[in-house]
C-alpha positions in Angstrom: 179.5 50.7 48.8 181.7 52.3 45.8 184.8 52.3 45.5 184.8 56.2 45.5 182.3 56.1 48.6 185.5 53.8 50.2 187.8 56.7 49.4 185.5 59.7 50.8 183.3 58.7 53.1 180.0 60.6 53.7 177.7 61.7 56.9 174.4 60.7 56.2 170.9 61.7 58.0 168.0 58.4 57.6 168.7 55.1 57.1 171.1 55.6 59.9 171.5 51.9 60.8 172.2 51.0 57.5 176.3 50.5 56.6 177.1 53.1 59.5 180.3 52.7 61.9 178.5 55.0 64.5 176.8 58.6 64.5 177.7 62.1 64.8 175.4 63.8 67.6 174.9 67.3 67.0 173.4 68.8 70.3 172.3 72.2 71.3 170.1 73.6 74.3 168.2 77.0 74.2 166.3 78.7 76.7 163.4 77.6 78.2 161.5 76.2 81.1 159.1 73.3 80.4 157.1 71.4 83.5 158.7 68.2 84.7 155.2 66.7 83.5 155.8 67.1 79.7 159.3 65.3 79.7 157.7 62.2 81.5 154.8 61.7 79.4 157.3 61.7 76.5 159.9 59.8 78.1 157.5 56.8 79.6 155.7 56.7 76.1 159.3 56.1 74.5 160.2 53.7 77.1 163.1 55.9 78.1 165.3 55.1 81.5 163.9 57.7 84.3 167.7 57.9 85.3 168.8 59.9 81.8 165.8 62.5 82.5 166.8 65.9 84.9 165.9 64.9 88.4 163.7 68.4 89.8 165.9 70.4 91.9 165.9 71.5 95.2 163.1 73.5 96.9 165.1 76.1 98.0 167.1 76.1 95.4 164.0 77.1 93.5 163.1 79.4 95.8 166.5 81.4 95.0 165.9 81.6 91.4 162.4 82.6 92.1 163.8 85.7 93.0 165.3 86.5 89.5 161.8 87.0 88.1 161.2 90.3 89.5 165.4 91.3 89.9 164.9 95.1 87.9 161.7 95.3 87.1 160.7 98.7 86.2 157.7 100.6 88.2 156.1 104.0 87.5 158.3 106.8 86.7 156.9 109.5 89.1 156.4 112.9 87.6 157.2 114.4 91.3 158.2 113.2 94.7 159.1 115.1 97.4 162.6 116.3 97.9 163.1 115.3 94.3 163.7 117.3 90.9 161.2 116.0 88.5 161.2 113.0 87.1 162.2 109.7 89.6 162.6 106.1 87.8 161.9 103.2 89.8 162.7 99.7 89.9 162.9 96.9 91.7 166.4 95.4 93.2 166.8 92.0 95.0 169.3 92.3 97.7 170.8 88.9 99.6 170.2 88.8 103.3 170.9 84.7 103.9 171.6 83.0 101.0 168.4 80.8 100.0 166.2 81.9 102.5 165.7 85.5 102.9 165.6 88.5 100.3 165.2 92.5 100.6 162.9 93.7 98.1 164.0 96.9 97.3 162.8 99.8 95.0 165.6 101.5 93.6 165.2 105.3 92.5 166.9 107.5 90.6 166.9 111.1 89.4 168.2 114.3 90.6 168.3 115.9 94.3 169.4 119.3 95.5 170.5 119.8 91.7 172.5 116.7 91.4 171.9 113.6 90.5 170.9 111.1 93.2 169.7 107.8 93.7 168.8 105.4 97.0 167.1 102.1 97.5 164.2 101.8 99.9 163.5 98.4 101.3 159.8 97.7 100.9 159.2 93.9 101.0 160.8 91.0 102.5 161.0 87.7 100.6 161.6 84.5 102.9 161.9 80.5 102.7 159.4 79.8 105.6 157.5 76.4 105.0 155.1 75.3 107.2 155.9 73.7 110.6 155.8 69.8 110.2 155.6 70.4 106.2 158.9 68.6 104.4 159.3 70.6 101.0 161.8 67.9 99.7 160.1 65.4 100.4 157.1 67.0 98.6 159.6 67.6 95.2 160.4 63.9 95.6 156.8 62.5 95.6 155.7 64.9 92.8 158.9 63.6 90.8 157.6 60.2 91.5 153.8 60.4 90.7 155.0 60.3 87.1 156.5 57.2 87.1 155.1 55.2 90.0 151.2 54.7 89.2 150.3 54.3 92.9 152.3 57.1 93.9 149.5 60.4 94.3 150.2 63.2 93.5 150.7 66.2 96.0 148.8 69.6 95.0 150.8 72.3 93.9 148.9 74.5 96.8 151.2 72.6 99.5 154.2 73.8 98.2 153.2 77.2 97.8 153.0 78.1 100.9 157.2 77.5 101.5 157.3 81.1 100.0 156.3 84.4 102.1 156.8 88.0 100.4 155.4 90.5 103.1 156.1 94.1 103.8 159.5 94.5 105.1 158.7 96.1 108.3 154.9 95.5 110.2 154.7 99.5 109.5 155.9 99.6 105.9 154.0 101.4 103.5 154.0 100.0 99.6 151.1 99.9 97.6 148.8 96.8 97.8 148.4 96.6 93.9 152.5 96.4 94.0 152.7 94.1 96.9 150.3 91.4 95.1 151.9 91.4 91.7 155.2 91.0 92.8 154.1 88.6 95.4 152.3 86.6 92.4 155.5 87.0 90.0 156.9 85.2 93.0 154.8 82.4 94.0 154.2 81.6 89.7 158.0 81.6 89.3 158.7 79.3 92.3 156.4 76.7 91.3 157.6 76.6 87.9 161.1 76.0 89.0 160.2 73.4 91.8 157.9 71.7 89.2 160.0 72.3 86.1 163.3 71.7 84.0 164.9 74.4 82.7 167.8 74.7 80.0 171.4 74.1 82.6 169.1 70.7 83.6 168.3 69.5 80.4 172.2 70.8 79.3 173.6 68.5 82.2 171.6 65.6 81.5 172.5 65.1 77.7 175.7 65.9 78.8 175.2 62.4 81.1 173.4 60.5 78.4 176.4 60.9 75.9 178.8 59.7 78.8 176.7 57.0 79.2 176.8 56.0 75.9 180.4 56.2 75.9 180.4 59.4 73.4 183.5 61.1 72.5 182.8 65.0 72.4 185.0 66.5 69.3 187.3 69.3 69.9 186.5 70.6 66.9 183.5 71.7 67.5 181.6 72.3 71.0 177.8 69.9 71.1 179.1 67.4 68.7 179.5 64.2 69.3 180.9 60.7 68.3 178.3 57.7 69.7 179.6 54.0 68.5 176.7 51.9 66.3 176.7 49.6 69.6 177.9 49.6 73.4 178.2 46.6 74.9 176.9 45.2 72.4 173.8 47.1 72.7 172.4 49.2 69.9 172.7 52.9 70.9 170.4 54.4 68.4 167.3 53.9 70.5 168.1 55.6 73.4 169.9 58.5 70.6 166.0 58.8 69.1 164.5 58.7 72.8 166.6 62.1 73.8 166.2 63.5 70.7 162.6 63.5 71.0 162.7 64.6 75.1 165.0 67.6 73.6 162.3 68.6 70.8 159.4 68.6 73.5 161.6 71.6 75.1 162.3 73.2 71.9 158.7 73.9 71.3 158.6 76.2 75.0 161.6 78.4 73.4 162.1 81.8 73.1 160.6 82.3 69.2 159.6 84.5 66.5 156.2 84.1 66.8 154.3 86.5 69.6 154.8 89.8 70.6 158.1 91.3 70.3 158.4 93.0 74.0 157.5 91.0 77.0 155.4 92.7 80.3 157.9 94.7 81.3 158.8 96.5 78.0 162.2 94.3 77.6 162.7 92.0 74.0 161.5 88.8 74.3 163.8 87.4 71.3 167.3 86.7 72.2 167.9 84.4 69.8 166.1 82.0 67.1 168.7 78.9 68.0 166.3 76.1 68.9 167.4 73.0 71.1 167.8 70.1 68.7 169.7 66.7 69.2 170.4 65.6 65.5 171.8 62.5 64.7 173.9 61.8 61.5 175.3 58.5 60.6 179.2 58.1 60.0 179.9 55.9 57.4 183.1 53.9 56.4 185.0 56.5 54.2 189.2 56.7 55.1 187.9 60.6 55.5 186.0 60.8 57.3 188.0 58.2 59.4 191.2 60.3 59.8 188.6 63.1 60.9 187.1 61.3 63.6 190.4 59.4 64.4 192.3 62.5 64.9 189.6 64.1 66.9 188.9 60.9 69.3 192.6 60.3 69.7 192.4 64.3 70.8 190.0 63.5 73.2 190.8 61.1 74.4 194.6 62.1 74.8 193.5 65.2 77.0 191.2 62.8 79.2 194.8 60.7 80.2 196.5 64.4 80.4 193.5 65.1 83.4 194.5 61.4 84.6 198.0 62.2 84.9 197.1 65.5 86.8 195.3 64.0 89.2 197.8 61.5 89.8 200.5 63.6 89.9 198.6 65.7 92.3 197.7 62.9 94.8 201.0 61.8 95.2 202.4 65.3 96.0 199.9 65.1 98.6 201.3 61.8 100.3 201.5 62.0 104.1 203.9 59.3 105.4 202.2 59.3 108.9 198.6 58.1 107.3 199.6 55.4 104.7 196.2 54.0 104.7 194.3 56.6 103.9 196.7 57.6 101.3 196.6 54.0 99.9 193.0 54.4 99.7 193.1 57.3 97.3 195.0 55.5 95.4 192.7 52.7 95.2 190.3 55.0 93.8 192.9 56.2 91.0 193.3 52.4 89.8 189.5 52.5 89.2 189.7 55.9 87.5 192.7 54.1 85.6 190.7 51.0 84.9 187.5 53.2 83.3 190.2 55.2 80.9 191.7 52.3 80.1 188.1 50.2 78.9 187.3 53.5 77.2 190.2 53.7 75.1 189.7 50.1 74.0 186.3 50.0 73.5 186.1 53.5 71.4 188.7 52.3 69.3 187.7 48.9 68.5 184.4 50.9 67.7 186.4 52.6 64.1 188.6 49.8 63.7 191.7 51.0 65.5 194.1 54.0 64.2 193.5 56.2 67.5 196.4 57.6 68.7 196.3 58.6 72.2 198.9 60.2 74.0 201.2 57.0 76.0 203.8 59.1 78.3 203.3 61.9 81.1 203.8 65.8 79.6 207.4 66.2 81.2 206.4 68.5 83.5 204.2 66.2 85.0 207.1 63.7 84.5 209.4 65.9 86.6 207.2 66.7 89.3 205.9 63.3 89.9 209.8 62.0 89.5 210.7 64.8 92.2 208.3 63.3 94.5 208.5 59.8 94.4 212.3 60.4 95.6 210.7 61.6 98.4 209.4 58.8 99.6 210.6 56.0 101.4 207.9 53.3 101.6 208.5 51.3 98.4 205.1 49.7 98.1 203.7 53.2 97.6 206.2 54.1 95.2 205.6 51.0 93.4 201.5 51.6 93.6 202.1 55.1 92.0 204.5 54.3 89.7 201.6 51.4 88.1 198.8 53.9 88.2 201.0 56.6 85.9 201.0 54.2 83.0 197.7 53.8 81.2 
């Protein structure tokens, strides 16, 4: 390298394991839905870990967001109805009777009455969580997750699961119209496999999120997606599994929201929300003093807030001591020694990663100081004290 490149450093996109400290991930997630199937294909043909992909979620938890498809859909606007003035719009509300198992399906109108403007919600169909007798629905999700990875493993039809969703009239003697009931009823049943079979955008969100942690990534506060990912982790090369994700994120990208296609969807509402595609983009971080002091400052940042959150905690288990259950107490703080012991690896290991400079925060905030001082005084068993004392230095 130059001597000017020594002096300014440069961010650099190919040739990425060539003369680069680390990388700079720049990660973003739109909105979409893509089926479970399409991230396995492209993850087992990468030889990516099943663990980093979104596990499916639960069937009922499906089932819930099932209901958002249809949440204000607008019906007919009758030209008359009786004990109405004119016009009357319609539309459909979803309305919570048990969370995750039962819905009122509602149409809402609105327009004038009497000479003044009215509206009221008439319950017309009943939406409920009602699988089969001697049918398991997780254990269903669970074998469909594992047909994609396990060859002997068959896969369940899509038909089984279906029938874990009932939308009926919502009394035996209400009246709705049988072209209504059905296309609801299908909006229903379409959107509830698609979220029992699919990953959508907070799934794919939280599992990057998991992936950079697990490559020991240090998020930057000075900008929210973008990360810093040593060259190596244990000594293991982290590019790989950096070009795996990034190719799992551009398989979901292609199933977002776009410019091409119509401009209104169904229901008259715009289909484009926004032209950001998901993307994970890696961009090597060379030696320049810099670009160093950037990514110093920033890690040191970091990293200082994750000991502040530390602290916290600490702080906030020993306020909670109880002197009549020592043991369990000492457990707890048997689990802040390993929380302690993580922090502590991290620190070292990200900063041996840029050749030292990080400076993290080394002392409690005083208010933390104080209140943890306060309570220790409190205390009479001097073993506990001690124990407490040991975990606040990190």
């Amino acid at each position: 390298m130059s001597n000017e490149s020594e002096n300014t450093g440069y961010v650099v996109e190919g040739r990425l394991s060539e003369a680069t400290r680390g990388y700079l991930v720049l990660w973003s997630i739109g909105s979409a839905l893509l089926p479970y199937s399409e991230f396995a294909e492209t993850a087992r043909a990468r030889g990516l870990d099943r663990s980093m992909l979104p596990s499916l979620r639960k069937p009922r938890a499906a089932f819930a967001y099932s209901k958002d498809v249809i949440q204000g859909i607008r019906l007919e606007t009758l030209s008359e109805l009786e004990g109405w003035d004119g016009l009357v719009s319609q539309q459909i509300k979803v309305n919570v009777l048990r969370k995750r198992d039962e819905y009122q399906i509602s149409i809402l109108r609105k327009g004038r009455m009497r000479g003044k403007k009215h509206s009221e919600s008439i319950p017309v169909m009943r939406m409920s969580w009602s699988p089969p007798e001697g049918f398991n629905a997780q254990q269903w999700i669970v074998d469909y997750e594992n047909s994609f990875w396990d060859d002997e493993t068959m896969r369940p039809r899509i038909e089984e699961i279906n029938q874990c969703v009932s939308v009926e009239p919502y009394w035996d003697e209400t009246e709705i119209d049988a072209g209504t009931l059905l296309n609801l009823r299908n909006r229903v049943e379409s959107a509830f496999r698609s979220y029992a079979t699919g990953v959508d955008s907070d799934m794919l969100r939280r599992s990057t999120a998991k992936a950079m942690e697990g490559l020991d990534a240090v998020a930057f506060l000075s900008g929210r997606g973008v990360s810093y990912v040593a060259k190596e982790v244990n000594g293991e090369e982290t590019l790989p599994t950096l070009e795996a994700f990034s190719e799992i994120i551009s398989v979901f990208s292609r199933r977002e929201n776009s410019l091409d296609g119509d401009y209104y969807d169904a229901d008259g509402n715009v289909r484009v929300s926004t032209i950001r595609k998901s993307n994970l983009r890696i961009l090597g971080y060379l030696d320049g003093e810099r670009e160093l002091e950037y990514i110093r400052s920033d890690i040191g940042d970091t990293l200082s807030m994750e000991c502040g959150q530390y602290w916290a905690q600490v702080v906030k288990t020993a306020e909670a001591f109880n002197d009549e259950n020592v043991e369990a107490f000492e457990k707890k703080l048997s689990e802040l020694q390993v929380k302690r012991d993580g922090l502590r690896t991290r620190i070292a290991s990200i900063t041996e990663s840029i050749g030292g400079g990080v400076n993290v925060r080394g002392e409690l905030p005083p208010d933390l100081d104080r209140r943890l001082n306060l309570r220790v005084q409190g205390i009479t068993a001097n073993r506990v004290v001690q124990r407490i004392r040991e975990l606040a230095v990190v």
